[in-house]
C-alpha positions in Angstrom: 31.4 -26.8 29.0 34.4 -24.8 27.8 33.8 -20.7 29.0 36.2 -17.7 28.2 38.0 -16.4 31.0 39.4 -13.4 29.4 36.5 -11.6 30.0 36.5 -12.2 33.4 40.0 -10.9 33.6 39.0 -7.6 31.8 36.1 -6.8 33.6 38.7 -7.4 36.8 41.3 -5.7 35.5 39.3 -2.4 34.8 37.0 -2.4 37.9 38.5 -1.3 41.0 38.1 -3.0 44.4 35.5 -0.7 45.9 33.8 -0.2 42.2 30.1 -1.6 41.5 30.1 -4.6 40.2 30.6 -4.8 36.2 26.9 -3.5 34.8 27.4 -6.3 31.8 28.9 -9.1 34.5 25.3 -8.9 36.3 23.2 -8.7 33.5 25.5 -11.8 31.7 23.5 -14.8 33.7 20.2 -13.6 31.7 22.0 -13.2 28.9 23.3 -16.7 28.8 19.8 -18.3 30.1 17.9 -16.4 26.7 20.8 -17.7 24.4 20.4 -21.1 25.6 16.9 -21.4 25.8 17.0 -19.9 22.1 19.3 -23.0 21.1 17.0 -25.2 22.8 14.0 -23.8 21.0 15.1 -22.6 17.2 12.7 -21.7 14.6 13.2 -21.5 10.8 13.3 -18.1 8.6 9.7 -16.3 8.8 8.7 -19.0 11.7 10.3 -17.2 14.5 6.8 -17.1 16.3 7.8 -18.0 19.9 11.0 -16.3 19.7 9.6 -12.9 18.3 7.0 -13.0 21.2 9.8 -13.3 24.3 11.4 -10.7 22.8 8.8 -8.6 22.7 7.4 -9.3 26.0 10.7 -8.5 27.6 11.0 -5.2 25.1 7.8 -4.1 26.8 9.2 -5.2 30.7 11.5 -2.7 30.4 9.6 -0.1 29.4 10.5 0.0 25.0 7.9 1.2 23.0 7.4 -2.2 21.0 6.2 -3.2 17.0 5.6 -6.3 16.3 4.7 -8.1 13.0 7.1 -6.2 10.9 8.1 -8.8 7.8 6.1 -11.6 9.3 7.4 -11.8 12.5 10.1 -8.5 13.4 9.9 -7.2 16.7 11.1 -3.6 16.9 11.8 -1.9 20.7 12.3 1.9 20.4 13.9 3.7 24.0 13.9 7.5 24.5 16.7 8.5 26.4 16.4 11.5 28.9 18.4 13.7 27.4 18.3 15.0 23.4 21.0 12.8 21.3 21.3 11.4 17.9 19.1 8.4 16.8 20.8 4.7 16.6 19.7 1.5 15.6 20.8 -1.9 16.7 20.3 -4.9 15.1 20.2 -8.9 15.7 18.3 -11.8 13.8 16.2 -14.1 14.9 16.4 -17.2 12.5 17.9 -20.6 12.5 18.7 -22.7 10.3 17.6 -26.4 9.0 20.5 -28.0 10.3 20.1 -31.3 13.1 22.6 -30.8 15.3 25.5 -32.5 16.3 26.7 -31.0 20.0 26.5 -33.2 22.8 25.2 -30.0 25.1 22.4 -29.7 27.9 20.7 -27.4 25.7 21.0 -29.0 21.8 18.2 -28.8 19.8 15.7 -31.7 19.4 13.6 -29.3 17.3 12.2 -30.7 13.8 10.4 -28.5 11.0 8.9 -28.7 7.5 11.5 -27.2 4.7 10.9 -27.6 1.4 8.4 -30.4 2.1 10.3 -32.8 4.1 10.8 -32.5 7.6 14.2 -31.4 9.1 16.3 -30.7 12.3 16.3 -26.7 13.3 20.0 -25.6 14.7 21.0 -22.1 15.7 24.5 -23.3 14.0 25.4 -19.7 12.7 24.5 -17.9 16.3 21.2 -15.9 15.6 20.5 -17.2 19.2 23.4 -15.6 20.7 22.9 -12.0 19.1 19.2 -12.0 20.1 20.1 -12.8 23.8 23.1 -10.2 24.0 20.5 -7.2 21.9 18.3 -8.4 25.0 21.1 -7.8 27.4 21.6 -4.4 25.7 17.9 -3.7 26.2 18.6 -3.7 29.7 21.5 -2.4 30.2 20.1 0.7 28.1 16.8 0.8 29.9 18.7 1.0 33.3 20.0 3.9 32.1 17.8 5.7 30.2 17.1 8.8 32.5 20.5 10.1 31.8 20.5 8.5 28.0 21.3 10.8 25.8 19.2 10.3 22.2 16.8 7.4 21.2 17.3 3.9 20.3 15.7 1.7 18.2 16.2 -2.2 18.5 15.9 -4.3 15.6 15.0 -7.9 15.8 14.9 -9.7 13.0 13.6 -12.4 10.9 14.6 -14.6 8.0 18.5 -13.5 7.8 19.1 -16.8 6.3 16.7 -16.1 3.3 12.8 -16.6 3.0 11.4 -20.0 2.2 10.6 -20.2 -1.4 7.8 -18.9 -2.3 7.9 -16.3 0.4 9.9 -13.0 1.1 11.3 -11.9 4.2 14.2 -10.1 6.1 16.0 -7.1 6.0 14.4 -5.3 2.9 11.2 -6.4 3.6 10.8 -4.8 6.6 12.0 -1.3 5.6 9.5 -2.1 2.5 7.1 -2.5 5.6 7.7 0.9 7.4 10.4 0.1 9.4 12.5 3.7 9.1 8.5 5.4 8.1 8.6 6.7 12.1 12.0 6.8 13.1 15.3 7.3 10.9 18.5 6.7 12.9 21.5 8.6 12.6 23.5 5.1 12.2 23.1 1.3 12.4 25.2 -1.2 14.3 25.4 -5.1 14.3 27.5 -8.0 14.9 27.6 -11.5 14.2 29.3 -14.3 15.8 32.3 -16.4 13.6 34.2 -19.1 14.0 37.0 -17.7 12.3 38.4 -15.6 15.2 39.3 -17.1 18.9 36.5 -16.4 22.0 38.2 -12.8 23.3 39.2 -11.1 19.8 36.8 -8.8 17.9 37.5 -8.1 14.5 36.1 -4.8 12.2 37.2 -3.4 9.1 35.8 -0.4 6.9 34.8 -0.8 3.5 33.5 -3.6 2.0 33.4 -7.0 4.9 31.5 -9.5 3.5 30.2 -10.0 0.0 27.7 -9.7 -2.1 25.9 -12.9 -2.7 23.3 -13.6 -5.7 21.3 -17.1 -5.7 20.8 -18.2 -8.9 19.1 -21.5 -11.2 19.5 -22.2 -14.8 16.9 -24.7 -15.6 18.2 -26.9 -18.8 15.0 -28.1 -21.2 15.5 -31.0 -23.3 13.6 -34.3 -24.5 13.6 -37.1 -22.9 14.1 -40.4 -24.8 15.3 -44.1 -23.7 18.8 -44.4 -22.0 19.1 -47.0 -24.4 19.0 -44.4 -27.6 19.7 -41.2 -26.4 19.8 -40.1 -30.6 16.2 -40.0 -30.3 16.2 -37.3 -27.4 18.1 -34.4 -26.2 19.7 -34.6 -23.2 19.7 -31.6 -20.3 22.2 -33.8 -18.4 25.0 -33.5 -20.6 24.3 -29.6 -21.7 24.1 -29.2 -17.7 27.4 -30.6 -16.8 29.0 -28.5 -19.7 27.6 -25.2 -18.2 28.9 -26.1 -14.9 32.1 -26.8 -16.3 32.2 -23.8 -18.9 31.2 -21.1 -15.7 34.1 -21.7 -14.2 36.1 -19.5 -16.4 34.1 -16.7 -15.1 36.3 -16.4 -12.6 39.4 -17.7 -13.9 39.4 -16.5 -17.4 36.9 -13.3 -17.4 37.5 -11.4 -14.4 40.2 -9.1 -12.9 40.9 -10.8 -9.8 43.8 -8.3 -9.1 41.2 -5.7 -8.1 38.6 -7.9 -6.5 37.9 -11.6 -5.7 34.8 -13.0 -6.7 33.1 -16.7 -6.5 31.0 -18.6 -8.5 30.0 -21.9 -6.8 26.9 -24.5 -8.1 25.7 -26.1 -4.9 22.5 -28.3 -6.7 22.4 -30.5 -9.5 19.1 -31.9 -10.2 17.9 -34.1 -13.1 16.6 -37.5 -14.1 14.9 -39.8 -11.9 16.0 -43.4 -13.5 19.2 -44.4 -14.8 18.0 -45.5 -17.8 15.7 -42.3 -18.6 16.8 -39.3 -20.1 14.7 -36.6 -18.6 13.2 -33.5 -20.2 14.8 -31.0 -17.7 17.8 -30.8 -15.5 18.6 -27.8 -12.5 21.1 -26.3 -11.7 21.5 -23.8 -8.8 24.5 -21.9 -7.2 26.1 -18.7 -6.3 28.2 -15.4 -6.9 29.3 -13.3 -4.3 31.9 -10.3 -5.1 32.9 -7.1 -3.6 32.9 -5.2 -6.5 29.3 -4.2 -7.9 30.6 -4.2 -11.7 32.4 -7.7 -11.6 28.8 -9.2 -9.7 26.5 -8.0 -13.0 29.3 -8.8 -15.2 29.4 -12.2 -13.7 25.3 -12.8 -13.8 25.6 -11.8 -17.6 28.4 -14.5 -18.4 26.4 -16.8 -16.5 23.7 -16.5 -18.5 25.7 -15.9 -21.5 27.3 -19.5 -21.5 24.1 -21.4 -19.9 21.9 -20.2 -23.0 24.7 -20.6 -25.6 26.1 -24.5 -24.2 23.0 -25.9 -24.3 21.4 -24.2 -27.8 25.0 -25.8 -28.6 22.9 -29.5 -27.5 20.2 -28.5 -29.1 18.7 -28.0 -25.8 17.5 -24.3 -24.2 18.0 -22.9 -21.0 16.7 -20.1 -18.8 18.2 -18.3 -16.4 17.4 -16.7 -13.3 18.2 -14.3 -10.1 16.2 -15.8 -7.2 17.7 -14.3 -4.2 20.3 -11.4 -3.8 22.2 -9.1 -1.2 24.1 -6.3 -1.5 27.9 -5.4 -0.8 28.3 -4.9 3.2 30.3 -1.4 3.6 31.3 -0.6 6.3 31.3 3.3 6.7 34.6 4.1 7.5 34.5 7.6 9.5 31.7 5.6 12.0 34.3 2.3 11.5 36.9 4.6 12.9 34.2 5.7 15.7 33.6 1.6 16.2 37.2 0.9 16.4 37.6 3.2 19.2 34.7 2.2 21.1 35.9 -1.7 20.4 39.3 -0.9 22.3 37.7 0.7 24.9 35.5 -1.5 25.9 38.3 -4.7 25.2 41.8 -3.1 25.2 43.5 -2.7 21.8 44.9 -6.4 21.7 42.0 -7.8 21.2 41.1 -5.8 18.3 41.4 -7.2 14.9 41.0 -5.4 11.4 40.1 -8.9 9.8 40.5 -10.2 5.7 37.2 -10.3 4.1 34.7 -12.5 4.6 32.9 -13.8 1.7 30.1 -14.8 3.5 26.9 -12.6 2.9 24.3 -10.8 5.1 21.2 -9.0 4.2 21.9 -6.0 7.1 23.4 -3.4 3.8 19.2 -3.1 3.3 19.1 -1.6 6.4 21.5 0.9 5.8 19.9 1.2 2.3 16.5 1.8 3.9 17.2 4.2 6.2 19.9 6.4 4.1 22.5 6.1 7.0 26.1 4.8 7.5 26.4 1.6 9.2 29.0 -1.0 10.7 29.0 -4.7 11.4 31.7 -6.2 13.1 32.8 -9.5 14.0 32.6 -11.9 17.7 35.0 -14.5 18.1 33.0 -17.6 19.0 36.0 -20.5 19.4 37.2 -21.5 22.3 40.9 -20.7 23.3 41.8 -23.6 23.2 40.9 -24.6 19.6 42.4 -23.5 16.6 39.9 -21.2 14.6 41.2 -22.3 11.6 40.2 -26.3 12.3 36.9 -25.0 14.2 33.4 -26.4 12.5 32.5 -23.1 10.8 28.9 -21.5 11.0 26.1 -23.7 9.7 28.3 -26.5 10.1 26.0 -29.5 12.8 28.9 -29.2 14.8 28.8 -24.9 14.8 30.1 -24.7 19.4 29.5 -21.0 20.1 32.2 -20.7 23.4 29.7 -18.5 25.5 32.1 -16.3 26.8 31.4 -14.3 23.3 28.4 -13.1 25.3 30.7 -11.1 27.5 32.5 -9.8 24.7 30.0 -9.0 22.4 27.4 -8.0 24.6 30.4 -5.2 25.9 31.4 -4.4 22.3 27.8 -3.2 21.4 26.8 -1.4 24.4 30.5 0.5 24.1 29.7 1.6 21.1 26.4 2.1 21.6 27.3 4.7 24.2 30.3 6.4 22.6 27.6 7.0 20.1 24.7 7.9 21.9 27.1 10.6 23.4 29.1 12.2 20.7 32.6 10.7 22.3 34.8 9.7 19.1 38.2 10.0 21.3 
């Protein structure tokens, strides 16, 4: 299995010959045995049962005050330094996804769940697994520490990133809706996430907005159904469906001002009929809209709607439309992202520190930050291996999703720098 090097070299080239050895170096084979037996064992949004519970018994091992329970199954650690600081709160997920993967490793996943009533493969293909293992190492590493610690650290693990099942809520906002800021209110929050997009070794961060907002939404079309054979005697959702899908995308094109944003608009399901020579009663339609910019995402939703109502009374059908899912903007704060920055070079050397393009992928972390009225950042692990280009690289929640696992180094290094830089006032 392909490993990264570079942070062999760092942690070399920094330490000197008669130096202890590197504190992340000796807690990275732990690190590495809780990622993989995470990937071996993944569990879908709100099911993270046997996850939560490791993490929790391990929270309590090393002496964190522990919640557990918190939006179904969020495990919360909380460590008081020995010395008065600021408050900080860290943060990984726990959740995989219903993905059967596709790596030929000693550790793939033969897991299989329920998802929207048919059974599925489970895959850690976007790396949850990987930043509960290196919070874990951080846990540690913090813990074996904490007499001179200055401040208090709360450790967030948790649930449903990748969105509830239907039906159900979960994540980020439900566990500040659950009390999770009620006790303790950090000074700042802090995450990371593992991409494909950037090479094992190189960390990227930016201030402002990094990743979108994303909105799921369905239009449901209502016709009446008739014989394929004499359609006249019916109305048909199909038709009135494929125009909306077609007449949205001007949204983009036509309605918004894509020289002070982007924005997306993408239907991912098309459902309707179920003979070919039946036409149905309803047809569905589901997709998404992410954005950067809070006007152009309502002005978006409204055209959406606008055109979905308006094609199909124009088919003598009706529609309705709807905003299942949504999550905000993620800003990052950029006095702390200059902090971050800082505290990312340290910890990796300049080079390998990245201000990277905007990711229009979506995370529900901003509810933290929401919840608990403080500034936050979340930066960016490279996962691919050196020798692959990033740009070819099967992205997250892709079967074939190879997290090089020297971004445990790296990561795990990252955090705790900045963790500490923070913990102790340093900013230069």
């Amino acid at each position: 299995m392909r490993t990264f090097a570079l942070a062999l070299a760092l942690a070399a080239a920094a330490a000197q010959a008669d130096s202890p050895p590197d504190p992340v170096d000796r807690e990275l084979p732990r690190i590495t045995a809780w990622r993989r037996d995470f990937h071996q064992h993944p569990e879908l949004s709100n099911r993270e049962v046997r996850t939560a519970k490791i993490v929790a018994d391990e929270l309590r091992k090393l002496g964190y005050a522990v919640r557990t329970g918190i939006a179904h199954t969020g495990v919360v650690g909380v460590l008081v330094g020995g010395k008065p600081g600021p408050k900080l709160a860290l943060r990984a997920d726990m959740d995989a996804l219903p993905v059967t993967e596709q790596l030929d490793l000693p550790f793939a996943s033969q897991a299989k769940a329920e998802y929207q009533g048919r059974e599925v493969g489970v895959m850690h293909a976007c790396g949850h697994d990987a930043h509960t293992a290196m919070l874990l190492g951080i846990a540690a590493l913090l813990g074996q520490r904490r007499a001179e610690l200055p401040g208090t650290v709360m450790l967030i693990f948790q649930p449903a990133e990748e969105g509830a099942p239907p039906g159900e809520r979960g994540g980020a906002s439900l566990m500040v809706e659950e009390g999770l800021f009620r006790e303790f209110r950090p000074d700042a929050i802090l995450g990371l996430h593992v991409v494909s997009t950037l090479a094992v070794g190189t960390v990227g961060v930016r201030a402002g907005g990094a990743m979108a907002s994303s909105d799921t939404f369905r239009i449901v079309v209502h016709g009446r159904g008739s014989h394929g054979a004499m359609p006249w005697q019916g109305v048909d959702p199909i038709v009135a469906a494929a125009e909306i899908v077609l007449g949205a995308q001007t949204v983009v094109s036509r309605e918004l001002d894509l020289n002070r944003d982007p924005a997306v608009v993408t239907f991912g399901v098309f459902n309707g009929g179920q003979r070919f020579n039946i036409v149905p009663d309803r047809a569905e339609l589901q997709g998404t809209v992410r954005a950067f910019d809070e006007a152009m995402r309502a002005q978006t939703l409204a055209s959406l709607k606008r055109i979905a109502e308006h094609v199909a009374a124009a088919h003598a059908a009706n529609a309705e439309f709807a905003v299942l899912d949504s999550n905000p903007v993620n800003v990052n704060d950029p006095a702390l992202t200059a902090r971050v920055r800082r505290s990312l070079e340290r910890a990796l050397g300049p080079a390998h520190v990245i201000e990277p393009p905007r990711w229009m992928a979506s995370e529900d972390f901003p509810y933290l930050a929401r919840g608990a009225q403080a500034p936050s950042v979340y930066f960016f692990v490279g996962a691919t291996p050196a020798d692959t280009d990033p740009a070819t690289a099967p992205a997250n929640h892709s079967p074939k999703f190879f997290l090089d696992e020297g971004a445990l180094a790296v990561g795990t290094r990252a955090l705790l720098q900045a963790a500490l830089d923070f913990l102790a006032d340093r900013d230069n």
